[in-house]
C-alpha positions, -999 to +999 in steps of 0.1 A: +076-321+756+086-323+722+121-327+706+138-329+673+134-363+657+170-378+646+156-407+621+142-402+587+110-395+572+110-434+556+115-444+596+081-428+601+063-437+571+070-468+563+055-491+531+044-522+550+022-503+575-016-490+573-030-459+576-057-443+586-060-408+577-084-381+598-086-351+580-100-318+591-115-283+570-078-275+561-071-300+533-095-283+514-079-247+511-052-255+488-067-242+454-086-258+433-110-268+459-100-237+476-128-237+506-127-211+526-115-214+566-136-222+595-125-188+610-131-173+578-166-186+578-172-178+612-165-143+612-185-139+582-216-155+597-207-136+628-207-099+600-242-113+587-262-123+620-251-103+648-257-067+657-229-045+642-219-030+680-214-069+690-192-086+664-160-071+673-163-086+708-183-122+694-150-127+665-126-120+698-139-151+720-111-172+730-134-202+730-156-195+704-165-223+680-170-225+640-195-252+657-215-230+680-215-202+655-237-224+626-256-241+660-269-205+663-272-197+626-296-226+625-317-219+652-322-183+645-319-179+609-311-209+586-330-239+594-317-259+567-280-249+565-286-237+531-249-217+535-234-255+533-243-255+496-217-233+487-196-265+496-214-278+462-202-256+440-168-270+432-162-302+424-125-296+417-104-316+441-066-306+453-039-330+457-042-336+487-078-351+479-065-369+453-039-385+473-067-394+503-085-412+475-056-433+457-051-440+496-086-454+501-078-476+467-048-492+483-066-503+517-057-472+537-089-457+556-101-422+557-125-406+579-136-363+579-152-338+601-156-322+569-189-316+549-179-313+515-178-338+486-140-338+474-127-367+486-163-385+471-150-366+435-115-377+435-129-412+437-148-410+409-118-391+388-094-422+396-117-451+398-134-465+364-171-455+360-181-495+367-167-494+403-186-457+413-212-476+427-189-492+453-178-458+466-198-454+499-200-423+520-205-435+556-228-409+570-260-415+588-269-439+620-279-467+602-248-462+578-224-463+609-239-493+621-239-512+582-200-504+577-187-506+605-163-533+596-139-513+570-117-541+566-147-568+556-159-542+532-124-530+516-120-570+504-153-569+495-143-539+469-156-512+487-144-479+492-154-459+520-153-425+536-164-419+575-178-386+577-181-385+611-197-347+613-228-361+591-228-340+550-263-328+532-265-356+507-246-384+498-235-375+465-231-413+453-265-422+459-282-386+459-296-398+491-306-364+515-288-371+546-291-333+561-307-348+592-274-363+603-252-329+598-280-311+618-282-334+648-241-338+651-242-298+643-267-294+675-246-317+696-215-301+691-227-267+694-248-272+726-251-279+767-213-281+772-189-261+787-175-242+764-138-263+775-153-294+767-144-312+740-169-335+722-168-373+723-186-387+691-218-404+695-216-442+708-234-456+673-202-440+657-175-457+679-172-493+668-165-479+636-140-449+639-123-482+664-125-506+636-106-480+612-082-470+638-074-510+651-034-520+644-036-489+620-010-452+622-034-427+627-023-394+607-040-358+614-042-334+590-058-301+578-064-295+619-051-254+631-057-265+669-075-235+672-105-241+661-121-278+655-109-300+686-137-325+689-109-349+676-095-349+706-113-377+721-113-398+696-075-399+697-077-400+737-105-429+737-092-453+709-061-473+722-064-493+695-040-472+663-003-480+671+014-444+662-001-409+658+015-390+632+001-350+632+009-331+598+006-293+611+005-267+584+033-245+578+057-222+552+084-243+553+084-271+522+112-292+540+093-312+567+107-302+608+099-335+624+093-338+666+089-367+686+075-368+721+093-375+754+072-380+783+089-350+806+075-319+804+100-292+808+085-257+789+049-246+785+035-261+755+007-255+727-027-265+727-014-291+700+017-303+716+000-306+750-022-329+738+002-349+715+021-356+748-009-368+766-017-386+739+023-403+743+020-406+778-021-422+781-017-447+753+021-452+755+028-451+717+052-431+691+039-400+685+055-374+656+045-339+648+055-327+607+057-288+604+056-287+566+036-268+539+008-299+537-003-301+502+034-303+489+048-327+509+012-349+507+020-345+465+057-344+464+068-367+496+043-391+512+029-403+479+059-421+471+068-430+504+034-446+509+045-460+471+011-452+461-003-461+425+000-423+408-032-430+393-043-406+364-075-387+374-101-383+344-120-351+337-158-355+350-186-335+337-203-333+371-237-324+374-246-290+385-214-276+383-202-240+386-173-220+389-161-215+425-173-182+436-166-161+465-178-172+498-182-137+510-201-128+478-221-159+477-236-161+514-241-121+517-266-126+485-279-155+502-289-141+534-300-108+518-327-130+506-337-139+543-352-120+566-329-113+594-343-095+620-324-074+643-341-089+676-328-121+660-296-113+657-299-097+693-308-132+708-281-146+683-257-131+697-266-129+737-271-170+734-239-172+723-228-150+752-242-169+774-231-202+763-196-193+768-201-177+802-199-141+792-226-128+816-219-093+812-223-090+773-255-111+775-281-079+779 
């Protein structure tokens, strides 16, 4: 169970230690960036691609996955993901970007499920133009494999982001890297039970290890309703020392938790598996309820003491002015051809991958 934690925040987060950050869709909400949700973009795929008398009950699926939902999309309508390039079209980053990247300067680690570029941008904001070409993005097989010593390549001068969920391009190198999104995509969305969660592939283990090894593992910009392929990654590696989990709230002054090891109430999805988490690997584990994005700008920056580098303005390339998700994906898929017995065997598959027999004809 969980219980009220009677230290202080500098007691959790202290100087001395490394971090490694693992950072989910959330962190890029908070406006500028201002990304829409995963459940957000799964009900509108679900508005787009199913049959009008079957999204009510596909958007009410207990176990229903942002995950599954673009598996579908691809195979039915949208071979090449093209709806991930609205992820392009802002190049503004948030402060809580911002933060992951000074983070990354001072020899703390980052890795994403996400797809988007922002933490890549806030790089190039805060570092000088002669060092861009050190930034890596860590995305395909043979990347994993190449750095998959972070601490080798961080004295070296590099700095790297693990996207462990695979992007469309690597936008340091302009490198397409769409086959690696589209494979994790398939593996995550396929031949499971839909209660299983996802273990990353082997090739990405010794890496995601080597970030984690003597290191606090903080979660952020994670609902627990949605995304929780994390989970064994957490479970697997007994190699961070302490588990710190940032859940989103209201609240700007930070409600801290620690586990105990008897269980005594019915607990969330999240603190369920924060107190197996305790109890497998035998380490400190906290939960913060705080509104994220002001306590990442306002709090842990200075207790981390992190440089408050000034970012620069950057003409990026292809830039435009963010634009309505809704609006933007409704005039891309008018543009397709999506045929009702397509979004007929849309829907039924994913019926049928998550054991709903009944709805399936």
């Amino acid at each position: 169970m969980l219980q009220k934690f009677s230290g202080k925040l500098s007691d959790i987060f202290q100087k001395k230690e490394k971090y490694v950050f693992l950072v989910g869709a959330g962190i890029s909400m908070d406006p500028p960036s201002s990304l829409p949700s995963a459940t957000t973009i799964t009900n509108k795929l679900i508005e787009l691609c199913a049959p009008k008398e079957e999204r009510e009950k596909l958007t009410g699926l207990d176990l229903l996955r942002y995950e599954t939902i673009v598996e579908k999309v691809k195979k039915f309508f949208d071979n090449d993901l093209e709806f991930l390039d609205f992820f392009d079209l802002n190049s503004e980053p948030n402060d809580i970007h911002l933060f992951l990247a000074r983070a990354i300067i001072e020899g703390h680690f980052v890795m994403t499920t996400n797809f988007d570029y922002f933490i890549e941008r806030s790089l190039q904001r805060l570092l000088p133009d002669s060092d861009h070409k050190n930034i890596i993005p860590v995305i395909t097989k043979k990347d994993f494999k190449i750095y998959s010593n972070p601490n080798e390549l961080f004295a070296k001068g590099k700095y790297l982001i693990y996207k462990i969920h695979g992007s469309k391009k690597n936008i340091i190198t302009q490198q397409a890297t769409k086959e690696s999104l589209i494979t994790t995509i398939s593996a995550l969305g396929k031949d499971r039970d839909p209660r299983e969660t996802f273990a990353i592939e082997s090739f990405k283990k010794p890496a995601v290890f080597n970030l984690m090894k003597n290191r606090t593992l903080v979660v952020l910009g994670y609902s627990g309703s949605d995304d929780f392929d994390i989970e064994p990654i957490m479970k697997e590696s007994g190699h961070f020392k302490k588990l710190i989990w940032i859940d989103h709230a209201k609240n700007s002054e930070p409600i801290i938790f620690e586990t105990t090891l008897t269980i005594k109430e019915r607990l969330t999805e999240i603190d369920s598996i924060l107190n197996d988490i305790a109890k497998i690997r035998r380490i400190p584990v906290i939960k913060l309820v705080v509104r994220t994005g002001e306590f990442i700008s306002k709090i842990l920056n200075d207790l981390l003491a992190l440089k408050n580098t000034p970012h620069k303005n950057v003409n990026f390339l292809n830039y435009e002015p963010q634009s309505s998700f809704n609006n933007w994906i409704t005039t891309l898929y008018n543009h397709m051809l999506l045929l009702d017995c397509k979004k007929y065997a849309f829907a039924g598959e994913i019926f049928l991958d998550l054991g709903q027999l009944k709805d399936c004809s």
